[in-house]
Structure formats: structure tokens, C-alpha cells
Backbone bond lengths (Angstrom), bond angles and torsions (degrees), N, CA, C in turn:
res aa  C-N    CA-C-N  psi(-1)  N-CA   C-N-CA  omega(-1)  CA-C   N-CA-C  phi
1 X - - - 1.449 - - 1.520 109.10 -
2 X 0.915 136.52 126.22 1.771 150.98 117.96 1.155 137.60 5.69
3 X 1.405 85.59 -42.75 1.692 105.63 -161.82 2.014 111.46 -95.16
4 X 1.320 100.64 127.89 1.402 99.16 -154.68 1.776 91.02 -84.71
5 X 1.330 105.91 166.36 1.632 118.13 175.89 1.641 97.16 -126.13
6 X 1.251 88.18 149.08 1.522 99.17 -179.80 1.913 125.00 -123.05
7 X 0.794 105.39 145.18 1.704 102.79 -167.07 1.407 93.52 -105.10
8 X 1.698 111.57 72.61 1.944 107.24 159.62 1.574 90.49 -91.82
9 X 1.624 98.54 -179.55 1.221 96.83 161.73 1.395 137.54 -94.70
10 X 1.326 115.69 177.13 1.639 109.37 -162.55 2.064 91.90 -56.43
11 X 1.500 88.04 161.13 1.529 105.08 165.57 1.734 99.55 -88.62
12 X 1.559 118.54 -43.90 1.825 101.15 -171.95 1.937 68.46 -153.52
13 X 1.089 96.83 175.03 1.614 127.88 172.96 1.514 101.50 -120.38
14 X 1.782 99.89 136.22 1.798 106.45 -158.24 1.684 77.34 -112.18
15 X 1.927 85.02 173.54 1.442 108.09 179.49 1.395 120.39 -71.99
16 X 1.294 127.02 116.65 1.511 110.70 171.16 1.304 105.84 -40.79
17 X 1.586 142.73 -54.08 1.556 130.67 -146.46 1.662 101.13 -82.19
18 X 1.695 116.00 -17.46 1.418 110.18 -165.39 1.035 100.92 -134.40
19 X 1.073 135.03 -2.44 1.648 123.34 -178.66 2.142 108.09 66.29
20 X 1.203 109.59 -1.04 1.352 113.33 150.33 1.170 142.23 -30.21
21 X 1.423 136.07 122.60 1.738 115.79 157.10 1.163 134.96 -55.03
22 X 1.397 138.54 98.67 1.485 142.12 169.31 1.618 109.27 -61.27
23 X 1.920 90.53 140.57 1.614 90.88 158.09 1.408 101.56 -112.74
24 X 1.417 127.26 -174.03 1.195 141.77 151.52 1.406 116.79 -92.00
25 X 1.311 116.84 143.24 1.581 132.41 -153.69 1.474 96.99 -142.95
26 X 1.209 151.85 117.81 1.600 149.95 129.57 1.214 119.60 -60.32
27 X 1.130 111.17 105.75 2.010 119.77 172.08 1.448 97.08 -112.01
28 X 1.299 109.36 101.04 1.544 126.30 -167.09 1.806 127.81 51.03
29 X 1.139 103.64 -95.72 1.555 98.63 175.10 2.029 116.45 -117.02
30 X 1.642 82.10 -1.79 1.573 93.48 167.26 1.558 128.89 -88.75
31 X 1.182 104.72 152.54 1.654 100.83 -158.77 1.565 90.02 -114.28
32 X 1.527 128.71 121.75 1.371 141.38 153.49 1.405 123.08 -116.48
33 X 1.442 100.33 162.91 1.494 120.26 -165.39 1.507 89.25 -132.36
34 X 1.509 95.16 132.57 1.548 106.73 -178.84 1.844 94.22 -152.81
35 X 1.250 109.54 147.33 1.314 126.38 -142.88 1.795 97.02 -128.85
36 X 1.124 116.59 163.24 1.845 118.51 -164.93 1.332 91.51 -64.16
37 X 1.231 139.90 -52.17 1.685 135.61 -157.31 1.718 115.43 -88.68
38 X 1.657 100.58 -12.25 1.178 90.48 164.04 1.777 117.03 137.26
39 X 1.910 111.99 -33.40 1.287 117.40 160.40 1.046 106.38 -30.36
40 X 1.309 110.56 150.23 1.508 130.35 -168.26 2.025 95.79 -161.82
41 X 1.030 104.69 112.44 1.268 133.19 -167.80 1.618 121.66 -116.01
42 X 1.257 154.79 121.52 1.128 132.10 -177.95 1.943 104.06 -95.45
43 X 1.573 113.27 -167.44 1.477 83.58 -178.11 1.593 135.03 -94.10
44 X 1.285 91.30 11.02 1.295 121.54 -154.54 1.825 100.40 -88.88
45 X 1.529 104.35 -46.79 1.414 122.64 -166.95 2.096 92.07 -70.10
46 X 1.373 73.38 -57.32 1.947 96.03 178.99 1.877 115.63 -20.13
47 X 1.899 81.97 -68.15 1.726 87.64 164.17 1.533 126.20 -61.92
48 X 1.169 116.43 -59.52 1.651 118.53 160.20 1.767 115.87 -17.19
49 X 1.569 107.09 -62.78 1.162 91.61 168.42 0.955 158.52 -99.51
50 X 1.561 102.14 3.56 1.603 116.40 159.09 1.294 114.20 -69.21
51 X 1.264 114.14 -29.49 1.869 108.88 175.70 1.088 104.81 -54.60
52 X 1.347 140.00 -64.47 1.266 162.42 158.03 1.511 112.98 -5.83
53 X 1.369 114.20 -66.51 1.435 130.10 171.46 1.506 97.46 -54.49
54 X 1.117 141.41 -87.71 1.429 177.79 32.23 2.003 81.43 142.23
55 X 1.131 99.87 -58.21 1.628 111.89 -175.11 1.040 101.16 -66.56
56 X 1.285 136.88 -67.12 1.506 139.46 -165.33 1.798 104.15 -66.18
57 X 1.565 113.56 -26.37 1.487 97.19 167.01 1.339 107.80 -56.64
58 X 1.558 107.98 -71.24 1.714 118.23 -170.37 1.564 99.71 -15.95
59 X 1.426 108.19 -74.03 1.725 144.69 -160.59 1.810 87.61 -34.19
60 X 1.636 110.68 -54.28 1.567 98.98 -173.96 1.566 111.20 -64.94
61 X 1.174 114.30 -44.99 1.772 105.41 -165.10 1.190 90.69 -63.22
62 X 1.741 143.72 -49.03 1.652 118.25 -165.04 1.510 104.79 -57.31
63 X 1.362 135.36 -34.63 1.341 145.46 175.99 1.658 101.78 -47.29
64 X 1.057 108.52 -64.97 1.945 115.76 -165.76 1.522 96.70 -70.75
65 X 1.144 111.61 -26.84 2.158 101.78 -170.83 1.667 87.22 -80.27
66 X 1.150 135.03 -57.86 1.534 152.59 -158.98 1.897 80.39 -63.15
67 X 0.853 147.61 -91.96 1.736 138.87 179.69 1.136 105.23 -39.60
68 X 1.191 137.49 -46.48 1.644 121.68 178.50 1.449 108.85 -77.92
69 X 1.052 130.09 -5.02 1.485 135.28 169.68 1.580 102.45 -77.69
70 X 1.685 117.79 -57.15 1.043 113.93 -169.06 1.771 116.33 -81.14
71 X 1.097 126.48 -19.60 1.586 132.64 160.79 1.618 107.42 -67.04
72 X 1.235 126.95 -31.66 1.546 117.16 -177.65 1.918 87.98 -73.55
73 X 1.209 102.25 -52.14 1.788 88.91 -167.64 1.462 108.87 -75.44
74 X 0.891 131.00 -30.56 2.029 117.24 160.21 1.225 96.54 -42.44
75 X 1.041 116.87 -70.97 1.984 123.65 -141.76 1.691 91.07 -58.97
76 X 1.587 110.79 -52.72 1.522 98.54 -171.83 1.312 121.07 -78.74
77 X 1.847 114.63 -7.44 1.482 109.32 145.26 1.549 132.54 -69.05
78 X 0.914 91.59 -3.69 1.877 104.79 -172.26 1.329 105.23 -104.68
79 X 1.704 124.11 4.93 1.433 129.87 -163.25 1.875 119.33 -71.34
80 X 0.638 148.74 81.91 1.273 144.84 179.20 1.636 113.52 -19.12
81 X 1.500 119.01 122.56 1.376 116.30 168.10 1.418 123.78 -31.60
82 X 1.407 104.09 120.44 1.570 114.16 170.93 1.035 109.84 84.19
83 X 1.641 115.98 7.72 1.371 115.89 165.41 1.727 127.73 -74.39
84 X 1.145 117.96 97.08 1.666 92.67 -179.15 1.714 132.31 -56.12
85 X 1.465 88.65 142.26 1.795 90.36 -151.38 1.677 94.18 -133.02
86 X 1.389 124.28 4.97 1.619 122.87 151.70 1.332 125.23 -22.34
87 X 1.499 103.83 -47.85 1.708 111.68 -173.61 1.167 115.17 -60.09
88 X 1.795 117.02 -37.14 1.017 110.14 -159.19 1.750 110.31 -117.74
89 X 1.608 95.64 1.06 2.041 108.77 141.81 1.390 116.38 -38.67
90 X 1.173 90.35 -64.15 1.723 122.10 -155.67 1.458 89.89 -53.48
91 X 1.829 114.69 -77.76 1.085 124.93 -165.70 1.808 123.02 -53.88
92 X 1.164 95.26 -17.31 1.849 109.57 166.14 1.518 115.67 -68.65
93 X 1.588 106.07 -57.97 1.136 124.75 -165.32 1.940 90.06 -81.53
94 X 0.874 157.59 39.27 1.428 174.13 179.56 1.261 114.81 -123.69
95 X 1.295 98.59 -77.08 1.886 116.50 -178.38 1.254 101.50 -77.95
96 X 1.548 151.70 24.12 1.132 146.50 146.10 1.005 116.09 -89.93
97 X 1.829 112.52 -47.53 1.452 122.14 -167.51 1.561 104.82 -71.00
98 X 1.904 115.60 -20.55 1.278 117.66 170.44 1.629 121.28 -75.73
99 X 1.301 112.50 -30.97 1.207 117.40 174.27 1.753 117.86 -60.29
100 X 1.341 91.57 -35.39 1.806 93.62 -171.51 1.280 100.93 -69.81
101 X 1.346 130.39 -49.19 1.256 126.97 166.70 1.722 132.73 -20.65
102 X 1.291 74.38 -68.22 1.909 91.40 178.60 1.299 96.50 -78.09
103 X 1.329 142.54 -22.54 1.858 105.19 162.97 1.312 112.13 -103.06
104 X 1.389 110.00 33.97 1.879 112.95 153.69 1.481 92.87 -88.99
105 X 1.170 109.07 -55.14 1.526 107.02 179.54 1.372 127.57 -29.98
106 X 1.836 108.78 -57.30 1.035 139.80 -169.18 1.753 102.37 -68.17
107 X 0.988 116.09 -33.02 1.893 145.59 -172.66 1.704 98.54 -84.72
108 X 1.424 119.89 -29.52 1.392 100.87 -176.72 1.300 123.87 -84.10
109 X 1.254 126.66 -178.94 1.930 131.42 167.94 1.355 93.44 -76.80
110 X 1.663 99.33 155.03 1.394 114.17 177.01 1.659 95.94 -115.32
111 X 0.911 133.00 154.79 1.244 120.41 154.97 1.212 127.49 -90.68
112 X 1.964 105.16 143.36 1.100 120.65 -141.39 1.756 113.00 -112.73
113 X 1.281 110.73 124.27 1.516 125.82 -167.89 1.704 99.54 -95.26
114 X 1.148 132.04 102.10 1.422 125.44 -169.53 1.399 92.36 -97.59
115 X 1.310 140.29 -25.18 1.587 122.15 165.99 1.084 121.75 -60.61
116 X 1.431 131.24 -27.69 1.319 138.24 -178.41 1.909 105.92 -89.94
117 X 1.242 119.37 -25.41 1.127 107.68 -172.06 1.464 109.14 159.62
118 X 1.249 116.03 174.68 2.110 106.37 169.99 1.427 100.16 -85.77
119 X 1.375 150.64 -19.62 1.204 121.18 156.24 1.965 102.75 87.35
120 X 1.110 110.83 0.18 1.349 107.38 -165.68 1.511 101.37 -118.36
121 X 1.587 100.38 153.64 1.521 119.79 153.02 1.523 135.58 -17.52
């Protein structure tokens, strides 16, 4: 891709259960997140489940590189003689070398907030 990404900051933080915009709400000295339809989250749960989400995103792209790894190598086993099939070397040997990546990622420690929660797997 081309297309550059940029690290501003969020405009609002959405609901893990809805993909919603959350605001923040103070009901005394507690801090909640409550979302247009109605989740109501405190901040503690909030983090819990964005970690949660957060993993299972990662978890999909090693999934989609690991299938685009394995469709480039069918297709270029399935290639017809004298067909050139570089592109789709390349593009195997790509989405693998990307996959390993993201489950080092997926393989590393996160650091861990024990006031907020275990934070873990």
C-alpha cells in the first residue's frame, strides 16, 4: 500500500461490544465509559476489554497473511508450464515473512497494569 497512516490521536475511543463512540462520565470518584446505545463500562473493565479485542485484531491479520501465503503457493502450484510465477513467490514469501512478525508480536509480554486488571491472555 501507498497510502500513509498516521499516529494523531483518537477522535473518541469506541465500545469493545459495539464498535460505538464512548464518552467519559464521572459518577463520583469512579471513572465510566458509556457509549451512544447505552454500554456502560467502568475504566477498568474498558481496558480489560480492549486488550482483549486488541489481541484478537492482531490474531486476524496473522490469520489473513497465513491464507494469503497459502493461496499464493496453491495458485503457483497450480501454475501452468512456462507460466511466470515470481509474483506470486515473492508474494508468498512476503506474507510469511509478515506473518512471523505479527506472531512475535502476538508471542511477546504486554505490559502489565495489576490495578486495572491481569491484562493477560
Amino acid at each position: 500500500m501507498t497510502e500513509e497512516y498516521r499516529f494523531d490521536r483518537p477522535v473518541a475511543l469506541t465500545c469493545p461490544d459495539c464498535g460505538g463512540a464512548m464518552r467519559a462520565e464521572h459518577n463520583g470518584t469512579l471513572l465510566q465509559y458509556q457509549c451512544h446505545i447505552g454500554h456502560i463500562l467502568t475504566a477498568e473493565t474498558l481496558l480489560e476489554a480492549q486488550f482483549k479485542q486488541l489481541e484478537i485484531k492482531i490474531a486476524t491479520v496473522l490469520v489473513a497473511l497465513k491464507e494469503r501465503a497459502e493461496l499464493c503457493g496453491q495458485l503457483r502450484e497450480l501454475a501452468l508450464l512456462g507460466r511466470d510465477i515470481s509474483g506470486l513467490k515473492a508474494a508468498e514469501h512476503e506474507a510469511l515473512e509478515r506473518a512471523e512478525k505479527i506472531k512475535r508480536l502476538l508471542e511477546s509480554e504486554w505490559v502489565q497494569l495489576p490495578f486495572y486488571g491481569t491484562m493477560q491472555s
